[in-house]
C-alpha positions, 0 to 999 in steps of 0.5 A: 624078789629082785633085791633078794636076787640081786644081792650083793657078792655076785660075780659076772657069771651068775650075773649073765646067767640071770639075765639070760633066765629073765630074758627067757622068761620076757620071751616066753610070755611076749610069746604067750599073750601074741599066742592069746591074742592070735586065737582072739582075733582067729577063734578056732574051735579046740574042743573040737 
């Protein structure tokens, strides 16, 4: 996947737009399991 990302022939601009899309994603799911260990350790009833 990253060496087909990675090719090269990239120039700077696609290369800062890439690691601003990983830094994303490393964020969206740092957020995600701090979501999921939050409602492990404060179960709250979704179902209602």
């Amino acid at each position: 996947m990253f060496f087909i990302i990675s090719k090269p022939g990239l120039n700077l601009n696609e290369n800062l737009s890439f690691s601003r899309i990983s830094f994303l994603v490393l964020f969206h799911l740092f957020t995600v399991s701090a979501f999921i260990l939050f409602h492990l350790l404060f179960p709250l009833n979704l179902t209602g």
